[in-house]
C-alpha positions in Angstrom: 108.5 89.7 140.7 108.4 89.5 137.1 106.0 88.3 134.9 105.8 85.5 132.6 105.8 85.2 128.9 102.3 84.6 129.1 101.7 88.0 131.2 104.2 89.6 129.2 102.3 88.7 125.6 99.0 89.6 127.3 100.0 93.4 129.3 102.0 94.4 125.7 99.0 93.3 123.2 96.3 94.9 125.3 98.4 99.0 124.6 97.3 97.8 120.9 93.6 96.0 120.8 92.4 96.7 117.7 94.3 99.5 116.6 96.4 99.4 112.8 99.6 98.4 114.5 101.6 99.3 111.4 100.1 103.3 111.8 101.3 103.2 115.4 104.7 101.8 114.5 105.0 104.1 111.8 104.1 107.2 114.3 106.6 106.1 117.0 109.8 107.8 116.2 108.3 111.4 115.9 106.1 111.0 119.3 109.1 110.5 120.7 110.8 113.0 119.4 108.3 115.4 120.3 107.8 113.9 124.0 111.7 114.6 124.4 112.1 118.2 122.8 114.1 119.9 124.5 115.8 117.8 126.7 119.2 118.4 127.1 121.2 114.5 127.3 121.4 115.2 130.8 118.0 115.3 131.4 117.4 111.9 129.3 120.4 110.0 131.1 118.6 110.7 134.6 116.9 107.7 135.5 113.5 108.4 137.6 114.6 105.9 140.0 117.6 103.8 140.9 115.6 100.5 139.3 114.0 102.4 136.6 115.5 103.1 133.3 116.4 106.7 131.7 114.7 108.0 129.0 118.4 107.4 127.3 118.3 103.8 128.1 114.8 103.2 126.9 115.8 104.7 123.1 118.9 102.1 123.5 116.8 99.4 124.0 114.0 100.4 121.6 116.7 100.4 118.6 118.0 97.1 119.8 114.2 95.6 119.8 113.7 97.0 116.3 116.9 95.4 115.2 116.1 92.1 117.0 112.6 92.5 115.7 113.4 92.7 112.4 116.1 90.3 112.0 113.2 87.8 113.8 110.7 88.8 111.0 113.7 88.1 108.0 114.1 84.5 110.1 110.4 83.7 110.3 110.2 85.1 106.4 113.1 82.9 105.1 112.0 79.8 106.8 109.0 79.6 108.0 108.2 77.9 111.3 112.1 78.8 112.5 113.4 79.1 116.5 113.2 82.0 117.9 115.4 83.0 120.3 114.8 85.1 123.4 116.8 87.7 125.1 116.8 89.0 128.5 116.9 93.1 128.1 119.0 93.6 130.9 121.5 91.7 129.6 121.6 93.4 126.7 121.3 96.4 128.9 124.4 95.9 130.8 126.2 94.5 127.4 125.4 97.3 125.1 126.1 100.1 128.3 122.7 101.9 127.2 123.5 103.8 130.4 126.0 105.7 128.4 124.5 105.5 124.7 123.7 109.0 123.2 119.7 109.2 123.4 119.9 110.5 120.0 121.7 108.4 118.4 119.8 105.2 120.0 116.5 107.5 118.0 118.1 107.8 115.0 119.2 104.3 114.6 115.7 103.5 116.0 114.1 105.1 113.0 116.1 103.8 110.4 115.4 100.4 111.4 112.2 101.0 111.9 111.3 102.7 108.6 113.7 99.4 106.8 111.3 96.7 109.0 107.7 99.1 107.7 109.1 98.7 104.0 109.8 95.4 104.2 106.5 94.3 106.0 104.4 96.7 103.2 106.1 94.3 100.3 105.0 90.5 101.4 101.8 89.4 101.0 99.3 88.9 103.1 99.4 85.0 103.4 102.7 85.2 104.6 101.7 87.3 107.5 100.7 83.9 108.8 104.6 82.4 108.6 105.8 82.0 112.2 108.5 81.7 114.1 108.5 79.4 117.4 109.6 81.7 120.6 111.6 80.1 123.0 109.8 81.4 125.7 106.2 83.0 124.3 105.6 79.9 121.8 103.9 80.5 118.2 104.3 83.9 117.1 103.2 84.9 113.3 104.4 87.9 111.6 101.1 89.6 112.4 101.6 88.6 115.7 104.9 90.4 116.0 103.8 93.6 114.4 101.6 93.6 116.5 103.8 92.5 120.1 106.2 95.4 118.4 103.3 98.3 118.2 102.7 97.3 122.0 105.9 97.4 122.7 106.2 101.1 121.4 103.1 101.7 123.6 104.3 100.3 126.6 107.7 102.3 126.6 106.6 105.4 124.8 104.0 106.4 127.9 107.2 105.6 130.0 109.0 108.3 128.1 106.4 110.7 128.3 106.2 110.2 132.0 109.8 110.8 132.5 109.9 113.5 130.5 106.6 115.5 132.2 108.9 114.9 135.6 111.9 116.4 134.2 109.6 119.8 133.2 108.4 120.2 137.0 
């Protein structure tokens, strides 16, 4: 069964409580680099279990979420109050063949996103981390709001990475 926007918004803010949720986007990319040294692409196309995605897939997705996250933080920036759309992942999934993406790649275009999206958020002012977008599905969600949904997001998929990983090394 899956979860609503609601349980969704409440499972991915809890990986982040109080934390700085710019220091654990800006940590991201090299935790996952360590957590898959060494892995040949083999290893990271293997998916853990027929429903469950690869450690291959996951990077495909995260560089598509930090490219869809920042384009949704340029919209809410530009007009504030905007529409938000949503997207369902496995669509994208299925669309973008993450089953077949190079895992290092999907990093490295992960990181350069990711380091473009930090710079950007480190140059508006702090007022404007109150502009918001309206999501389709989750409602109201300000700037700091999505840093922070994006830091839990990196949570929630970086332990599934790690946990792939530590069963491809037994």
């Amino acid at each position: 069964m899956r979860e609503t926007p609601a349980e969704y918004t409440k499972r991915i803010l809890k990986y982040v409580r109080n934390e700085d949720a710019l220091r654990i986007q800006q940590s991201t990319p090299q935790k996952i680099e360590r957590a898959i040294k060494g892995l040949t692409r083999k290893q990271m196309m293997t998916r853990p279990a027929p429903e469950k995605w690869s450690i291959g897939e996951i990077l495909a997705h995260l560089a598509e979420a930090e490219l869809t996250g920042g384009y949704r933080l340029r919209l809410i920036l530009s007009a504030n109050g905007t529409a938000i759309q949503a997207f369902d992942q496995d669509v994208w999934a299925k669309n973008s063949d993450y089953a077949h993406q190079d895992p290092r790649q999907s990093l490295e275009m992960f990181r350069v996103l990711r380091e473009a999206n930090l710079r950007l958020l480190k140059t508006i002012p702090k007022k404007r981390w109150n502009y918001y977008g309206m999501h389709e599905e989750r409602g109201k969600e300000t700037v700091a709001r999505l840093v922070r949904m994006l830091a839990g997001h990196d949570r929630n998929h970086m332990a599934q990475i790690v946990t792939i990983a530590q069963g491809l090394s037994h």
